[in-house]
MMTF fields as JSON, N, C-alpha, C and O atoms, coordinates in Angstrom:
{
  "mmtfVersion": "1.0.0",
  "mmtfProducer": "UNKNOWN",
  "numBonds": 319,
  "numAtoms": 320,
  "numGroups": 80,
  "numChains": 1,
  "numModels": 1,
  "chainsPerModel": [1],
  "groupsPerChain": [80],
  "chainIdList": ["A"],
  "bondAtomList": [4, 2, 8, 6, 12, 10, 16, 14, 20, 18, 24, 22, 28, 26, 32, 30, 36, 34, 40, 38, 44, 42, 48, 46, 52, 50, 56, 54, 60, 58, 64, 62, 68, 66, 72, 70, 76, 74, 80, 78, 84, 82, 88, 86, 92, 90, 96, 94, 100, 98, 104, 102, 108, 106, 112, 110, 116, 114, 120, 118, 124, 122, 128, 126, 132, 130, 136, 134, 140, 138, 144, 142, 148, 146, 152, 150, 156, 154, 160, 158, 164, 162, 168, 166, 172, 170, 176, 174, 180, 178, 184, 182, 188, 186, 192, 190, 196, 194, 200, 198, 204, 202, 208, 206, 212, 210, 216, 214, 220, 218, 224, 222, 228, 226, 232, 230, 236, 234, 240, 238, 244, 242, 248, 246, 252, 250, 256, 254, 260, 258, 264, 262, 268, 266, 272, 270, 276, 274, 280, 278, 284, 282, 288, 286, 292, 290, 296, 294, 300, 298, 304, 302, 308, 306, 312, 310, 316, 314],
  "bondOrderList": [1, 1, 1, 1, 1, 1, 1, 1, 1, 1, 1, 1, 1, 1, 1, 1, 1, 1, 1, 1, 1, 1, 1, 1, 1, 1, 1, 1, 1, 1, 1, 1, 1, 1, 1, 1, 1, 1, 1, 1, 1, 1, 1, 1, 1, 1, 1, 1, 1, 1, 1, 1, 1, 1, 1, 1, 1, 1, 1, 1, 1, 1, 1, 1, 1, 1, 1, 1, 1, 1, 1, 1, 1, 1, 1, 1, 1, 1, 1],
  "groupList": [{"groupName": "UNK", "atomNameList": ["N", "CA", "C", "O"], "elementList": ["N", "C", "C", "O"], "formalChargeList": [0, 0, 0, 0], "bondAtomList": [1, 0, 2, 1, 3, 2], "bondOrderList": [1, 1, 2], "singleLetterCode": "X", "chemCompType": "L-PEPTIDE LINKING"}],
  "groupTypeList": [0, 0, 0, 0, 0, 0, 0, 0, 0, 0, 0, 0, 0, 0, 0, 0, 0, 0, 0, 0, 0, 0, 0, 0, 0, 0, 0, 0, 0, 0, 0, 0, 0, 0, 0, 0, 0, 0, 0, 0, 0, 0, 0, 0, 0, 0, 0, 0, 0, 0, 0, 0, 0, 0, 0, 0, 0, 0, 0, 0, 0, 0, 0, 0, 0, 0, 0, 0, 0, 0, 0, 0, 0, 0, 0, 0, 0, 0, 0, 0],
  "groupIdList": [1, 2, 3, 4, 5, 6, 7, 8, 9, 10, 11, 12, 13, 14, 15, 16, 17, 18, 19, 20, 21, 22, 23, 24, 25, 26, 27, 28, 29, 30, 31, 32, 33, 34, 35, 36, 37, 38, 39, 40, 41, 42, 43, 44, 45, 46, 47, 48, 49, 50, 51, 52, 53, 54, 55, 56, 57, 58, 59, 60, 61, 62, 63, 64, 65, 66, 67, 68, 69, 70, 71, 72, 73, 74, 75, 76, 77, 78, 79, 80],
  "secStructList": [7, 7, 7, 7, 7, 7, 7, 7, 1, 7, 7, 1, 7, 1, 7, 3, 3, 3, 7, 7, 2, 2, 2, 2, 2, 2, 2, 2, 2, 2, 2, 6, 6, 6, 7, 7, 4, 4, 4, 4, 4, 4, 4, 7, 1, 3, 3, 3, 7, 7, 2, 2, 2, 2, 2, 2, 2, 2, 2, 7, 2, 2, 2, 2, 2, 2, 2, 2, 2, 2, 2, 2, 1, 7, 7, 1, 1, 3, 3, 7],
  "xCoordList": [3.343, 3.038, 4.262, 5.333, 4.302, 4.894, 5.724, 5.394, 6.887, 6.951, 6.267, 5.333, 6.185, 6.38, 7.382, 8.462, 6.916, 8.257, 8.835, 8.077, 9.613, 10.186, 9.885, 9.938, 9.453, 9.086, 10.409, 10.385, 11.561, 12.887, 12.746, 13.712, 11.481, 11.745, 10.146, 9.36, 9.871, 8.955, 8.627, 9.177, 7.832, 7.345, 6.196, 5.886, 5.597, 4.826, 3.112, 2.235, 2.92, 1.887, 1.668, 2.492, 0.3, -0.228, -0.917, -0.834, -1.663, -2.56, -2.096, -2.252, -1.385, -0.955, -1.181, -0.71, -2.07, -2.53, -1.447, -0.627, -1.529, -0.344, -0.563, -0.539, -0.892, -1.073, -0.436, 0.765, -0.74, 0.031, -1.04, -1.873, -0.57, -1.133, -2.364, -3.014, -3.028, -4.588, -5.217, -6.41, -4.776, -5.565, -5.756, -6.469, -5.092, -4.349, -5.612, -6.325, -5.531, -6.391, -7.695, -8.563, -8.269, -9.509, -10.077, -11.292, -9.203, -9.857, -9.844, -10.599, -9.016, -8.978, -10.796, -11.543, -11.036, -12.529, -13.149, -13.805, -13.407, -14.153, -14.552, -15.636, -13.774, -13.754, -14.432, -15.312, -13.877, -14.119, -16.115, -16.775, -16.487, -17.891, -18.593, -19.768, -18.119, -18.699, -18.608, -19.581, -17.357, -17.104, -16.186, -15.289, -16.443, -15.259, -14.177, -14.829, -13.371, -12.469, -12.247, -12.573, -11.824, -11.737, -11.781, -10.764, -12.937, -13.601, -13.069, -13.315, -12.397, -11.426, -10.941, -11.097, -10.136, -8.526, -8.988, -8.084, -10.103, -10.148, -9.911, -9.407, -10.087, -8.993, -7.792, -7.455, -7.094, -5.828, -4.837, -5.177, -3.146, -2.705, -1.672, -1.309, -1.311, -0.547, -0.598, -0.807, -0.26, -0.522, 0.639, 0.877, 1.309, 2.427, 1.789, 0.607, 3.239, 2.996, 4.494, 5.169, 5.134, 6.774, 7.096, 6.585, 8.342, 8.765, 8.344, 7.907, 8.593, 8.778, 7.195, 6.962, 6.201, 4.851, 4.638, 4.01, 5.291, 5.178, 5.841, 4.924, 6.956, 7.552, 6.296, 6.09, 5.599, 4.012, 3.419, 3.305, 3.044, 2.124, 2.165, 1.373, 3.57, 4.085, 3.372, 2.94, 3.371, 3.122, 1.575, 1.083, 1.161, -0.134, -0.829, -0.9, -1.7, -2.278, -2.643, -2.212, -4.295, -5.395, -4.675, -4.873, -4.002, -3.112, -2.45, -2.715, -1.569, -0.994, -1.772, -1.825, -2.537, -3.951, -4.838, -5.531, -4.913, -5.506, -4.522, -4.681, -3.578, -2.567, -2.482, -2.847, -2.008, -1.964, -3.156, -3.078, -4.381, -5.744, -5.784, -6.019, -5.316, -5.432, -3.933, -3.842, -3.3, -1.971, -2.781, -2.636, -3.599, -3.749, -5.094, -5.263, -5.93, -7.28, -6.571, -5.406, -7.375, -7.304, -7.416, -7.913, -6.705, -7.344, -6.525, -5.498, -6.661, -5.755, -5.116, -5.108, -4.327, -3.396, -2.064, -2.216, -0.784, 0.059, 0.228, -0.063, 0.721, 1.223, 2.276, 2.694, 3.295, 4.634, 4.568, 5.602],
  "yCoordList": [15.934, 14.875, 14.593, 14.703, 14.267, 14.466, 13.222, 12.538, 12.621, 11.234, 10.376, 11.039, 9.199, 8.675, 8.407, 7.851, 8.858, 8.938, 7.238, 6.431, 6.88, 5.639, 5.274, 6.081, 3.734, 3.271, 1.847, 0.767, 2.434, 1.915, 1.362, 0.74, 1.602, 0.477, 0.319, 1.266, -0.837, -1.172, -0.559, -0.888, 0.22, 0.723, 0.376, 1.053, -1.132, -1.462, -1.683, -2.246, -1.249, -1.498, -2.701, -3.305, -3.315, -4.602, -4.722, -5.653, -3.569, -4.139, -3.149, -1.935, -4.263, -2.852, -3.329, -4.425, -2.457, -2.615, -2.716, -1.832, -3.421, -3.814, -3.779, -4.848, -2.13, -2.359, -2.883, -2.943, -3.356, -3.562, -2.545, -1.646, -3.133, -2.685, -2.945, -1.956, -4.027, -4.208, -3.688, -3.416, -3.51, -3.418, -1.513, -0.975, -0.932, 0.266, 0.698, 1.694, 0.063, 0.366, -0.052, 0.698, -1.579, -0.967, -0.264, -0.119, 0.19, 1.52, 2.771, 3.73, 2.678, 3.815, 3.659, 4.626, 2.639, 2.501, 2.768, 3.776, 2.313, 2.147, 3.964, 4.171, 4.765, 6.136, 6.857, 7.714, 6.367, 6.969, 6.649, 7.04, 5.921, 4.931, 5.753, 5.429, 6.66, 7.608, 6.571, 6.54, 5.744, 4.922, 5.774, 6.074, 6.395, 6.837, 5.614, 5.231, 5.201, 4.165, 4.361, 3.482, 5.246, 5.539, 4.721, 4.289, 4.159, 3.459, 2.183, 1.581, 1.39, 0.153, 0.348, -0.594, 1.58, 1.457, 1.56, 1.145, 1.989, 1.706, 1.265, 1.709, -0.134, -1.182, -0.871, -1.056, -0.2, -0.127, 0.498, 1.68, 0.274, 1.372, 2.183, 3.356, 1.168, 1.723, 0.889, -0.322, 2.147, 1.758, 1.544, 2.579, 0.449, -0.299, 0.135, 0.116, 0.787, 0.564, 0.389, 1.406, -1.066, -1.564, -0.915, -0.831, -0.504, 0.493, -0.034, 0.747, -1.667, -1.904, -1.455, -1.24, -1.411, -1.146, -0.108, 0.145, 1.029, 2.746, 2.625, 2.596, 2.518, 2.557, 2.178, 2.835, 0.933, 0.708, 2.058, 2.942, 2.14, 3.433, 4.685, 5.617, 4.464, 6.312, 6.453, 7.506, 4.764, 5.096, 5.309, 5.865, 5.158, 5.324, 6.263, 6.1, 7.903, 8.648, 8.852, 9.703, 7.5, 7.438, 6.956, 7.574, 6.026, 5.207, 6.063, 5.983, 6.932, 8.591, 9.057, 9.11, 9.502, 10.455, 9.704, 10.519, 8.495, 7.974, 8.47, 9.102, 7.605, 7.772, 9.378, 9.624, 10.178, 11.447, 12.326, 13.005, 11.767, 11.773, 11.529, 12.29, 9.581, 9.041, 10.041, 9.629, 10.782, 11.028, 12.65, 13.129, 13.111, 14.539, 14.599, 15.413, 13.128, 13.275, 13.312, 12.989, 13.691, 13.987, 12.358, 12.269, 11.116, 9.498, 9.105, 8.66, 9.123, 8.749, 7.735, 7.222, 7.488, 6.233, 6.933, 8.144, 6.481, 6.8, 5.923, 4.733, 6.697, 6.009, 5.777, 6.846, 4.527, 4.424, 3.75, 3.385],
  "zCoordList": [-8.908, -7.958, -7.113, -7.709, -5.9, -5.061, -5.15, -6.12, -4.302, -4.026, -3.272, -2.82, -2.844, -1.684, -0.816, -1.019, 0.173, 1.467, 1.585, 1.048, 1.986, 1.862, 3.083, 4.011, 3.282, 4.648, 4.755, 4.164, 5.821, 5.951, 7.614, 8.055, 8.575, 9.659, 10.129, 10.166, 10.423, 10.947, 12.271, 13.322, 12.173, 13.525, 14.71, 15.691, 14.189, 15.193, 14.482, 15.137, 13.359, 12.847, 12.447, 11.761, 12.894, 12.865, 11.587, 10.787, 11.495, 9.915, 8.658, 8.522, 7.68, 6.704, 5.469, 5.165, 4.393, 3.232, 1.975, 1.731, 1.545, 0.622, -0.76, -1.369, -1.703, -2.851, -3.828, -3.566, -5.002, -6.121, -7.357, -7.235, -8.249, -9.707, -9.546, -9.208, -9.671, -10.217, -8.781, -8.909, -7.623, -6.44, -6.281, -5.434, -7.112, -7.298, -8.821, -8.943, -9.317, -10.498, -10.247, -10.695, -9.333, -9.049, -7.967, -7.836, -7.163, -6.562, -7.481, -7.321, -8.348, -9.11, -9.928, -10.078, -10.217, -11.28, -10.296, -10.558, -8.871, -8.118, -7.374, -6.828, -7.47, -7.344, -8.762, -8.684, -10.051, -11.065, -11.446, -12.408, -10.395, -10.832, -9.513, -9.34, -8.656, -7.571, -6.117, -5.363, -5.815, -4.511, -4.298, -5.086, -2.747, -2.543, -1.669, -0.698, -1.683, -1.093, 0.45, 1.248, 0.739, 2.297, 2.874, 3.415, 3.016, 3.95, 3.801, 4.846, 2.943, 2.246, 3.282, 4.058, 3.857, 4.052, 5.771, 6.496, 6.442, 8.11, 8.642, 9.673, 8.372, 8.796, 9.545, 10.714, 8.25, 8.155, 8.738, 8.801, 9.488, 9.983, 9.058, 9.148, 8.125, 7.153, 6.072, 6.005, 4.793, 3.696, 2.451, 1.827, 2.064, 0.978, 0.119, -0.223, -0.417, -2.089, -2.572, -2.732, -2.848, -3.311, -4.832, -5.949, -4.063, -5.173, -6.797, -7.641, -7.067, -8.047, -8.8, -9.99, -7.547, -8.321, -8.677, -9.706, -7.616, -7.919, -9.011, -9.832, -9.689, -11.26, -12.556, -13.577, -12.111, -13.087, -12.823, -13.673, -11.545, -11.784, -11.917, -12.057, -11.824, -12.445, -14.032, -14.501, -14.894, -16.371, -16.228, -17.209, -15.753, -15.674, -14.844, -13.626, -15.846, -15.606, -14.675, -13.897, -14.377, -13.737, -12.285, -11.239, -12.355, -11.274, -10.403, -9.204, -10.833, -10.376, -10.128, -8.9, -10.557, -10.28, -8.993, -8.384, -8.558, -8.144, -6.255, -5.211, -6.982, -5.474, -4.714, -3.564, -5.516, -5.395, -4.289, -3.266, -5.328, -4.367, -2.737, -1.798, -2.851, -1.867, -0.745, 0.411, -1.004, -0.615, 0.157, 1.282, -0.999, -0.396, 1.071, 1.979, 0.629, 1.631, 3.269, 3.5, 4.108, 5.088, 6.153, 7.276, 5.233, 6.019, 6.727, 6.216, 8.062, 8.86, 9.447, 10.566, 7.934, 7.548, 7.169, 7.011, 6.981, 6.254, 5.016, 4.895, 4.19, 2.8, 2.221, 1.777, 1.849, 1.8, 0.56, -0.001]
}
């Protein structure tokens, strides 16, 4: 699994999704139950995830597995 690239300056994006842990885990159920999420994030121009939360979800499988997913689809958002 790859990293996340570090997001070090604000570039102008107005709407930006701000995961943590539980928001991170239920998209993870919400995929595992046949939702695909995508469509959550349209809204959106970019997508948070603070370091201190990526360290939680490194311990966690499904959570990794989840991001990774969201990292490889083709959604045209970025992910930090």
């Amino acid at each position: 699994m790859g990293d996340l690239p570090k997001y070090t300056r604000y570039r102008g994006e107005k709407r930006i999704a701000l995961l943590d842990n539980s928001s991170i885990e239920f998209m993870e159920k919400l995929e595992m139950a046949g939702y695909e999420t995508d469509q959550i994030f349209a809204d959106y121009d970019l997508i948070l995830i603070p370091g201190w939360v990526w360290k939680e979800v490194e311990d966690s499988f499904y959570r990794k597995r989840y991001i990774d997913k969201l990292l490889q689809r083709k959604i045209d958002k970025k992910v930090y």
